[in-house]
N, C-alpha and C positions, 0 to 999 in steps of 0.2 A: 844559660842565656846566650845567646848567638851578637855579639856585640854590647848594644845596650836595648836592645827588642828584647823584652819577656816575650814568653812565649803563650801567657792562659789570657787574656786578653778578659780579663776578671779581677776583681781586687783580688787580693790573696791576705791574708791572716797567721801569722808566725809566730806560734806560742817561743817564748824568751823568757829569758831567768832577766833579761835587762830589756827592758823594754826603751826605745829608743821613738826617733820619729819616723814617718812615714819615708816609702821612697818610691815617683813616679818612672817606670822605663815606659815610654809608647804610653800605650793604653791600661798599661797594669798598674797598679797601687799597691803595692805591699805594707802592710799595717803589722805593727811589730808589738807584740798583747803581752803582756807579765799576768793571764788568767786561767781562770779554770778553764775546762773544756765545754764544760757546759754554757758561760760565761762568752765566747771565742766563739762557739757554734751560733750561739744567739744573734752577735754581732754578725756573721756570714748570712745567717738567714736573714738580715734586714736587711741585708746590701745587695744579696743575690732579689731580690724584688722576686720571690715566687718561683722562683727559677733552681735548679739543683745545686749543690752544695754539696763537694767530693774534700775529704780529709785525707792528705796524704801527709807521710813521714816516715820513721823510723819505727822499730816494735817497741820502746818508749811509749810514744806519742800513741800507735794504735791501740797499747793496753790504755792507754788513760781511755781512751774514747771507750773504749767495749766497757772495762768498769765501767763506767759512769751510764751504761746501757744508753749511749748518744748515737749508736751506727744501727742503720735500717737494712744495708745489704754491702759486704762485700765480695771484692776482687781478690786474691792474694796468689801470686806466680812462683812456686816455689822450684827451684835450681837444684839436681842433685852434685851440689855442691856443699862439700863441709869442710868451715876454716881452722874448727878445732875451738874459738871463742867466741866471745860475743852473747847477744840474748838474745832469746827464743821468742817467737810469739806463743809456739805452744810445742808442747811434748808431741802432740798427735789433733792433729783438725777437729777430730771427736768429739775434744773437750769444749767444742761449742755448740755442739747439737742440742743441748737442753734448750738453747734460746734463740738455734738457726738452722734454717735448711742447708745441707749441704751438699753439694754436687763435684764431684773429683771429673777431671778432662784432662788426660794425660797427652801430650803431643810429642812427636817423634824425637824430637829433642831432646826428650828427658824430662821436660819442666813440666809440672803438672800445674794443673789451673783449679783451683778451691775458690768454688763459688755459693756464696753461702745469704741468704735473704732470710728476714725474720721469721719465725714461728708465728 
């Protein structure tokens, strides 16, 4: 956040082990859920009024959504960086083709771009 301006000018929704109360910057409302994903997603689609509804986070937070088969298409930018820790989304993109298109876009960077929309 650039001061006390959010920046998605959209409520936003933060699964938490402690759920707490809300908090206005600007125009953004941050809603802070102790729920399921499915649970969380529901709540964003009543707020977004019909309008799209983008889940970001950590590979935690992304595996919960993919179980739960709650994500219709993503983005994922992956870095040929390795820290040595940490968790995976996956061993190899592959392993989501049973239940998504996938399309690799390498750019001169190194970083490649796995764009994947449902089956």
């Amino acid at each position: 956040m650039v001061g006390r301006r959010a920046p998605f000018h959209t409520p936003v929704f933060v699964l938490t082990h402690h759920e707490r109360p809300s908090i206005t910057l600007g125009d953004t409302t941050f809603h802070f859920l102790e729920a399921s994903p499915k649970d969380a997603l529901a709540r964003a689609f009543d707020a977004a009024e019909g309008k799209d509804v983008r889940i970001g986070g950590g590979v935690a937070t992304v595996r919960e959504f993919l179980d739960a088969d709650l994500v219709d298409t993503m983005h994922v930018a992956v870095a040929p960086v390795e820290l040595g820790r940490g968790e995976r989304l996956w061993a190899s993109p592959e392993e989501l083709t049973d239940r998504f298109h996938l399309e690799q876009i390498p750019s001169p960077s190194g970083v490649v771009h796995h764009f994947f929309w449902r089956r």
